[in-house]
C-alpha positions as CSV (number, residue, x, y, z in Angstrom):
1,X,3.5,-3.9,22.7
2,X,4.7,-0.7,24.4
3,X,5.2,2.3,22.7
4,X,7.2,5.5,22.8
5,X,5.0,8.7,24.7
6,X,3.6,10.7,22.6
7,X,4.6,14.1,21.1
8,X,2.7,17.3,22.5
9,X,1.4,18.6,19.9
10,X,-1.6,20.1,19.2
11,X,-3.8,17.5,17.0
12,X,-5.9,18.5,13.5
13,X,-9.0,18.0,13.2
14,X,-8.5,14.8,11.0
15,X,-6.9,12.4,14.1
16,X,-9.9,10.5,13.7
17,X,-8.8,8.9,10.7
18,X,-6.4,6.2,10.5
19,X,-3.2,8.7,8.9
20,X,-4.8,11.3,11.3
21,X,-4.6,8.9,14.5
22,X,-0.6,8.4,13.5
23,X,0.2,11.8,13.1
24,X,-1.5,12.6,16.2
25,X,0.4,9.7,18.4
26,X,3.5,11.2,17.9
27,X,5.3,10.4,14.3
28,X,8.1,11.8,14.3
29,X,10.3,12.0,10.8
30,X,14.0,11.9,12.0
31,X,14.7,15.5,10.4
32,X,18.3,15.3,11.1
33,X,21.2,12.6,11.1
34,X,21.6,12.4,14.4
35,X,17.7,12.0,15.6
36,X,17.7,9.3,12.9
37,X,20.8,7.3,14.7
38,X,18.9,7.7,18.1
39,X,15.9,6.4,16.7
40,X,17.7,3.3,14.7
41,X,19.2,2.8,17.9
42,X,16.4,2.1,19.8
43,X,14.5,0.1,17.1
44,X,17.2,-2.2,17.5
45,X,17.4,-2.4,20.7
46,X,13.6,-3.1,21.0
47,X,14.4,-6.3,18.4
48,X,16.8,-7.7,20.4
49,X,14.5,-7.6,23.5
50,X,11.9,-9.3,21.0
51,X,14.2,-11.6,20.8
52,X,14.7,-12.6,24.5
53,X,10.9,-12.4,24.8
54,X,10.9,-9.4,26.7
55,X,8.3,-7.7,24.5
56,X,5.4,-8.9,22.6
57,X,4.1,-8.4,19.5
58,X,0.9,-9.7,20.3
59,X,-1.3,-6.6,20.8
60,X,0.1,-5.3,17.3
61,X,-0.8,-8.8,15.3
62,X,-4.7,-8.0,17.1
63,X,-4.7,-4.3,15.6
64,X,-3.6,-5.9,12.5
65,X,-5.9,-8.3,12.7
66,X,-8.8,-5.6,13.4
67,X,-7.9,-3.5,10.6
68,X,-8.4,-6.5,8.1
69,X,-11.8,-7.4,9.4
70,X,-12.6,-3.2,9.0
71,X,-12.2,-3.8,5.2
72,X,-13.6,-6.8,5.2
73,X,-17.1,-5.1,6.9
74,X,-16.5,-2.2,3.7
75,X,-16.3,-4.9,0.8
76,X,-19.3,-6.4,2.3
77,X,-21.0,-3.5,2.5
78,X,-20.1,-2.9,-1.3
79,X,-21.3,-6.5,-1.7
80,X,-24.9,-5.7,-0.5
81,X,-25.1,-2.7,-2.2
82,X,-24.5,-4.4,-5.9
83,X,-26.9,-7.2,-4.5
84,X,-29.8,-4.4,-3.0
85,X,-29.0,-2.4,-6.5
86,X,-27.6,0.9,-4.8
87,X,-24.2,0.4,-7.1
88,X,-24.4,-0.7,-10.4
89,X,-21.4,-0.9,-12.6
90,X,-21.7,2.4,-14.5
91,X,-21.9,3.2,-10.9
92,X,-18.7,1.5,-10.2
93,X,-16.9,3.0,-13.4
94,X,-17.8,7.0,-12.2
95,X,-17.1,6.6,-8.7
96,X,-13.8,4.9,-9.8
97,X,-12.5,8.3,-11.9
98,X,-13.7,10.2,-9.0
99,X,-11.6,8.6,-7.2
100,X,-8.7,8.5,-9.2
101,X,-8.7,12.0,-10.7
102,X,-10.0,14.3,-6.8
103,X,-9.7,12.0,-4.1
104,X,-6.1,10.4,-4.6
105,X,-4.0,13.7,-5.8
106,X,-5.4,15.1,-2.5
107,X,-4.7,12.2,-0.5
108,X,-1.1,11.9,-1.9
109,X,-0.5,15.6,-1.8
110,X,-2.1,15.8,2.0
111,X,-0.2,12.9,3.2
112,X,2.9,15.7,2.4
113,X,1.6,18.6,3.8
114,X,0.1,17.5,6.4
115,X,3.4,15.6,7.8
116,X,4.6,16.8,11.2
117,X,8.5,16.0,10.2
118,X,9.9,14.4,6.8
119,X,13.3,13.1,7.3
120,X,16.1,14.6,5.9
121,X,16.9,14.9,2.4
122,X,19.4,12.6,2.4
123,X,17.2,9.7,4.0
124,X,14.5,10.8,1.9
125,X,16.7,9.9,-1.5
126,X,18.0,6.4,0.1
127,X,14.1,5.5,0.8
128,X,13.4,7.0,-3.3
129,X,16.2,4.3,-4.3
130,X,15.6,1.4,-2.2
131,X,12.1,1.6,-3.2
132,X,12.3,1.9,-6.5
133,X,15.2,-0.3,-6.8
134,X,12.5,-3.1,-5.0
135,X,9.8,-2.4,-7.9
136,X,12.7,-3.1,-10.5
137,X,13.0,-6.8,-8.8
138,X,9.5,-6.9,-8.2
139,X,8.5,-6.1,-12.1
140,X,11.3,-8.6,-13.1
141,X,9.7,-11.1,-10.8
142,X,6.2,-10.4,-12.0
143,X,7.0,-11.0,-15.7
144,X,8.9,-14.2,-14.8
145,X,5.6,-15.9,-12.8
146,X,3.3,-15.1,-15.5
147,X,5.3,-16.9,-17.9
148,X,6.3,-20.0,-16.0
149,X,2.2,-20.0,-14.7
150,X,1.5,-19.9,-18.3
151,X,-1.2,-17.0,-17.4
152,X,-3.2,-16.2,-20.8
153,X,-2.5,-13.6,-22.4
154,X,-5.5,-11.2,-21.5
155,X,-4.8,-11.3,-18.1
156,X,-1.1,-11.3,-17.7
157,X,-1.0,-7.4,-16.9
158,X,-3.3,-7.9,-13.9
159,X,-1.3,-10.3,-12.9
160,X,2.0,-8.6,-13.2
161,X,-0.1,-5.4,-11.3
162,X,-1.4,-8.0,-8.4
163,X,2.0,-9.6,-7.8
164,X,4.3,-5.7,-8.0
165,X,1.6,-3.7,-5.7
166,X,0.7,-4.1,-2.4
167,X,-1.5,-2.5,0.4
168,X,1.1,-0.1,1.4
169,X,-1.5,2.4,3.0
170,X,-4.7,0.7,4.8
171,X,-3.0,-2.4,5.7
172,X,0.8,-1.8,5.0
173,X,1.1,1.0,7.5
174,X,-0.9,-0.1,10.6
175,X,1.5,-3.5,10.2
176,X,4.8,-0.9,10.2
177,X,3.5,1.2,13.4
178,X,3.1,-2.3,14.7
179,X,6.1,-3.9,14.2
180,X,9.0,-0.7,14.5
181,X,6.1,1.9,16.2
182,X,4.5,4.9,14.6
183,X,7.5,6.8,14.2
184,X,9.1,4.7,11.5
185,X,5.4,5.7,9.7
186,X,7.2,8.7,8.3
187,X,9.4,6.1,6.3
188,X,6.7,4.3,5.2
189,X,4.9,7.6,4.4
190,X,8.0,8.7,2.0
191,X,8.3,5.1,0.6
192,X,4.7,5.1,-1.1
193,X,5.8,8.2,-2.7
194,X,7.6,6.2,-5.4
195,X,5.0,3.5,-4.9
196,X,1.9,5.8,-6.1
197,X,4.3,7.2,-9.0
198,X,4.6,3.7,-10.4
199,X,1.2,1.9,-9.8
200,X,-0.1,4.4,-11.9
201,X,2.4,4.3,-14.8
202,X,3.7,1.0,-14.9
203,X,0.8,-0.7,-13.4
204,X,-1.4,1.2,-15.5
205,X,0.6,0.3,-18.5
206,X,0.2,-3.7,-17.4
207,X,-3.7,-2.9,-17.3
208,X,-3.8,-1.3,-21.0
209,X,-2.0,-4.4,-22.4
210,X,-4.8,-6.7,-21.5
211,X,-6.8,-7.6,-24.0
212,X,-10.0,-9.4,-21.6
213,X,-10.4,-5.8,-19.7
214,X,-13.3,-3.9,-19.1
215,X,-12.4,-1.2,-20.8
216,X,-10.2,-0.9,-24.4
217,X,-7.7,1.7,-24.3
218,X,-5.0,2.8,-26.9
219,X,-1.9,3.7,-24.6
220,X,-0.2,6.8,-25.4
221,X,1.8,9.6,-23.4
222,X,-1.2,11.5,-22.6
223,X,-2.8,8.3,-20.8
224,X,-0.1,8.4,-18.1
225,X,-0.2,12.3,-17.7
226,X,-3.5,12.2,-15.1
227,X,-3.9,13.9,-12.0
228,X,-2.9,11.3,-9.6
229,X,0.3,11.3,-11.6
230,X,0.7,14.7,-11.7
231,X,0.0,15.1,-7.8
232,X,2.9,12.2,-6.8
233,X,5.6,14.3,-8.9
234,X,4.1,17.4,-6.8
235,X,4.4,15.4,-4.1
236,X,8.3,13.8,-4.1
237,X,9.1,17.8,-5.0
238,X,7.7,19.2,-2.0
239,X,9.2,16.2,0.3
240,X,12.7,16.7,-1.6
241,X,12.4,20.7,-0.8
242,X,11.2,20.1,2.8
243,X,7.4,21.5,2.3
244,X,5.6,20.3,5.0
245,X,2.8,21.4,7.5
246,X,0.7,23.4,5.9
247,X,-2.3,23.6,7.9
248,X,-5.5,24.8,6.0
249,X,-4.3,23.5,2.2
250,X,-3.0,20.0,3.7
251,X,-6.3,19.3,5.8
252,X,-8.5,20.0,3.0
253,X,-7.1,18.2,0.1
254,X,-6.2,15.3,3.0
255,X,-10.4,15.2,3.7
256,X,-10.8,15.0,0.2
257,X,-8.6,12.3,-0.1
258,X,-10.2,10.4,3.2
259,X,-13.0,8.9,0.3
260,X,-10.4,6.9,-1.1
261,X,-9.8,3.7,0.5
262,X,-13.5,3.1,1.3
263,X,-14.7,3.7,-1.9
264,X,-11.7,1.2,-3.3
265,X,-13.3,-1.2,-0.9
266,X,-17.1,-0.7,-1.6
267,X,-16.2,-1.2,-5.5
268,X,-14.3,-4.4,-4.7
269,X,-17.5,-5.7,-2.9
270,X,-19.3,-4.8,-6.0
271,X,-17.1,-6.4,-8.4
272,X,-17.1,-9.5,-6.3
273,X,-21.2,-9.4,-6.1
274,X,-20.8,-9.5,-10.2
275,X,-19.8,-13.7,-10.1
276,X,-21.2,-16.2,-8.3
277,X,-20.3,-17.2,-4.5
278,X,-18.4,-20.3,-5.6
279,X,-16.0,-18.3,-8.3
280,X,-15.1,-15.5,-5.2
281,X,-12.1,-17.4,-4.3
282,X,-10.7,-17.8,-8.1
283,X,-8.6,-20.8,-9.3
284,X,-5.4,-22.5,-8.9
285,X,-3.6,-19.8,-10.6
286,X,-4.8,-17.0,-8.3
287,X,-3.9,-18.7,-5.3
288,X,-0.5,-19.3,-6.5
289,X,-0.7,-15.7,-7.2
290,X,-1.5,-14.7,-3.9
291,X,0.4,-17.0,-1.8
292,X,3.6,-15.7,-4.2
293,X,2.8,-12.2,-3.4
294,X,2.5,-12.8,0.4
295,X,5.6,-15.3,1.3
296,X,7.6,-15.4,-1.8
297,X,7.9,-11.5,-2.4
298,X,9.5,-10.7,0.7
299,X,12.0,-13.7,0.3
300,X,13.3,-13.1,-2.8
301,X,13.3,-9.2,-1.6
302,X,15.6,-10.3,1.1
303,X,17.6,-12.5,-1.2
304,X,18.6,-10.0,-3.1
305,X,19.2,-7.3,-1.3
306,X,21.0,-8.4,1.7
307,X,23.9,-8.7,-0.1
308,X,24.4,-5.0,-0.3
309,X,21.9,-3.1,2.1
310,X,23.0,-3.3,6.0
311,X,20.0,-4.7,8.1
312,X,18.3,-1.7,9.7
313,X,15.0,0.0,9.3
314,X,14.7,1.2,5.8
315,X,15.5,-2.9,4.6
316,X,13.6,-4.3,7.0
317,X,10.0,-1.6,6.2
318,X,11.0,-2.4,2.8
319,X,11.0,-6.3,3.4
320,X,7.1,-5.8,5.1
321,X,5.6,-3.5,2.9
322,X,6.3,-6.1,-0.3
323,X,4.3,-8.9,1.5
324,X,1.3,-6.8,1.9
325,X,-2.4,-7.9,0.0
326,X,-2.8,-6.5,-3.7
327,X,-4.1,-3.1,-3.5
328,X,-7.3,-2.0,-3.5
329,X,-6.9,0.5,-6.0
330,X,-6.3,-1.9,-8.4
331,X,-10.3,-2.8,-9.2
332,X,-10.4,0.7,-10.2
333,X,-7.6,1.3,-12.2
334,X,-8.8,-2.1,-14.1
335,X,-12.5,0.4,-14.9
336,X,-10.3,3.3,-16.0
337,X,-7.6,1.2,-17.9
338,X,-8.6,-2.0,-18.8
339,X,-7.6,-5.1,-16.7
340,X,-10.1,-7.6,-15.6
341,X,-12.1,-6.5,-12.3
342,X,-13.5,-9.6,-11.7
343,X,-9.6,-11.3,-11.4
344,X,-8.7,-7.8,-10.1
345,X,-11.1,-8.2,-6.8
346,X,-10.7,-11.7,-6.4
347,X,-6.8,-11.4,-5.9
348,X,-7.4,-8.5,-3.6
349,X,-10.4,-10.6,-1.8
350,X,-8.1,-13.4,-1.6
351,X,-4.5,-12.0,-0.5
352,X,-6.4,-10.3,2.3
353,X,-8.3,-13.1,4.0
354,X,-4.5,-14.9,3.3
355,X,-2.9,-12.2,5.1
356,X,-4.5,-13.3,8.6
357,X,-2.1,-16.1,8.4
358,X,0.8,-14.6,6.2
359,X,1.4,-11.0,8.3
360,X,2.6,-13.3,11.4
361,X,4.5,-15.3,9.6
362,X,6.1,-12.0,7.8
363,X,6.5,-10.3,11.3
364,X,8.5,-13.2,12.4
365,X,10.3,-13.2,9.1
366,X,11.5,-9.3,9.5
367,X,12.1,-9.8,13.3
368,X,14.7,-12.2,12.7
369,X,16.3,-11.1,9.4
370,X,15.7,-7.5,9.6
C-alpha cells in the first residue's frame, strides 16, 4: 500500500517505538478545517481506487499480521517465565499496579504531549462524542449477551469488560495506519482518550462486581479516583486546550509509559501458564464471546449509527477500532479489581489468534461501508 511522504521533521529520540515510529512518519493532526477536508478528501479518493483494485491492501494486512505474532512472542515469553519461575503471581499482582498507577498516566499523558498536531477543537469534541456515544451501545450490548449466554454470575463483569474494550493501541492503531495511513493515527490517538477514561471506570466497575475474582474489593468513589484516571482527565484537558509538543516532559513520561503493553503481555502469558494447555482456549461461551466481539461489534456499530453519522473517516476508525481483540490491560485490571484472570487472558489469548482471520474480513467490512 503506498503512502503519503513523510513530514520533515526532526524525529525524538523514542521513533523506535511503535507510537514513536508514527509520529516520526509523518502524522499529521488536521489542525484546521480546511487541512481536515483535504485530507478526507483524499482518503476517499484512495477507497474508491481500492475499489477498482488499483491499490492493495495487502502489505498493510502483513504488518498487521506481524504485529500480532510480536505479542504473541511477548505472552510466550511471559509463559516461560511462570513455567521457569521468574514470575510468580504476587509477581504478577505488583508489576500489575506498577503498571497501572506510573506506566499508564505517563503513557496517556505522553501520547498528548508528545503529538506533533491534534486536530482542532471542534473535531476533537465530534471524536469525544462518537466515541463515547459507541461505549453507550457497546455497554448496552454487553449487558444484553451476558444475559441471553446465561454467563454466571461471578463472571459476568469480565465478560461485559471483554466484549466493551478492545486493543485500541498495540493492535487497533497499526490496523488504522493501515487501512486510512498514519495520518488518520491522530484520530485514533484522540479517540482512546475517552476509551482509557472508561475502561478504568466502567470497566473497572464490571471487574469489582464479580464475585469469582482474584481480588475482593468494596467499590466506592475513592476506587475510581487512581492515577491512570486522573491522568486521562489531564489528558482530554490538555487536547481540548491545544497543549501539545512538549519536548522534555512528553518524552519522559512517554518512556515511562513504553513498559506498558509488554508487561500487559508478559502477565497474560503468566496467567495463561496458571491452567493447563487444554483449558488455554476456554469453552463455548468464550468463543461466542470472542467471535461476538470481533464480527458482531462492528455490525451492530454500523447498524446503528449509519442512520445518523455520514460515512467518512471518524465512522469508519470508529467502525475498526470496535472489532479489535480484548485488551491486554484487562488481566491486570482483574489483579487490582477483581475479575477472573484466568477468563480475562484466555479471551485476550483467544480474540487475538481470531483476529488473523477477523481483521481482513473487518478491513473489507469498513472498505465497503465506510
Amino acid at each position: 500500500m503506498r503512502r503519503p511522504a513523510p513530514v520533515k521533521r526532526t524525529q525524538s529520540a523514542f521513533s523506535d517505538t511503535k507510537e514513536g515510529k508514527y509520529r516520526a512518519n509523518g502524522i499529521k493532526g488536521g489542525g484546521s478545517g480546511s487541512h481536515n477536508r483535504e485530507f478526507c478528501r483524499k482518503w476517499a479518493e484512495k477507497r474508491n481506487r481500492r475499489f477498482r483494485g488499483e491499490v492493495s491492501v495487502d502489505a498493510g494486512l502483513v504488518s498487521i499480521f506481524k504485529e500480532l505474532v510480536t505479542l504473541f512472542i511477548i505472552v510466550g515469553v511471559g509463559y516461560g517465565a511462570k513455567k521457569a519461575r521468574f514470575m510468580i503471581v504476587e509477581f504478577d499482582r505488583m508489576l500489575s499496579r506498577l503498571v497501572i498507577n506510573l506506566a499508564l498516566p505517563g503513557l496517556i499523558l505522553g501520547s498528548v504531549l508528545t503529538a506533533g498536531e491534534l486536530p482542532g477543537r471542534r473535531e476533537i469534541l465530534l471524536t469525544f462524542a462518537l466515541a463515547c456515544a459507541s461505549y453507550v451501545v457497546l455497554v448496552a450490548v454487553a449487558y444484553a449477551f451476558t444475559t441471553l449466554l446465561r454467563i454466571p454470575a461471578g463472571h459476568r463483569g469480565v465478560y461485559r469488560f471483554m466484549l466493551c474494550f478492545g486493543n485500541v493501541g498495540f493492535i487497533g492503531f497499526p490496523v488504522i495506519s493501515a487501512i486510512f495511513g498514519p495520518e488518520a493515527l491522530i484520530y485514533a490517538t484522540v479517540f482512546n482518550l475517552p476509551f482509557n477514561f472508561l475502561v478504568f471506570s466502567v470497566g473497572a466497575w464490571f471487574l469489582t462486581q464479580d464475585t469469582d475474582g482474584d481480588v475482593k474489593v468494596r467499590p466506592s468513589w475513592r476506587t475510581f479516583v487512581t492515577p491512570v484516571m486522573l491522568a486521562c482527565i489531564a489528558a482530554i484537558g490538555l487536547a481540548l486546550g491545544g497543549v501539545h509538543s512538549v519536548p522534555v516532559l512528553g518524552d519522559a513520561l512517554y518512556t515511562l509509559g513504553s513498559i506498558t503493553t509488554p508487561a500487559a503481555l508478559l502477565i497474560i502469558g503468566s496467567s495463561l501458564a496458571n491452567m493447563p494447555v487444554r483449558d488455554l482456549l476456554g469453552g463455548p461461551r468464550l468463543w461466542a464471546c470472542a467471535l461476538f466481539r470481533l464480527l458482531g461489534m462492528p455490525v451492530i456499530i454500523w447498524a446503528v449509527f449509519h442512520w445518523f453519522v455520514p460515512s467518512g473517516l471518524l465512522f469508519s476508525i470508529i467502525l475498526v477500532l470496535s472489532g479489535m481483540p480484548v485488551a491486554t490491560n484487562g488481566t491486570m485490571l482483574c489483579y487490582q479489581y477483581g475479575g477472573n484472570s484466568r477468563v480475562m487472558a484466555q479471551g485476550t489469548f483467544v480474540t487475538t489468534v481470531l483476529a488473523l482471520v477477523s481483521i481482513p474480513l473487518l478491513v473489507a467490512f469498513v472498505t465497503m461501508v465506510g
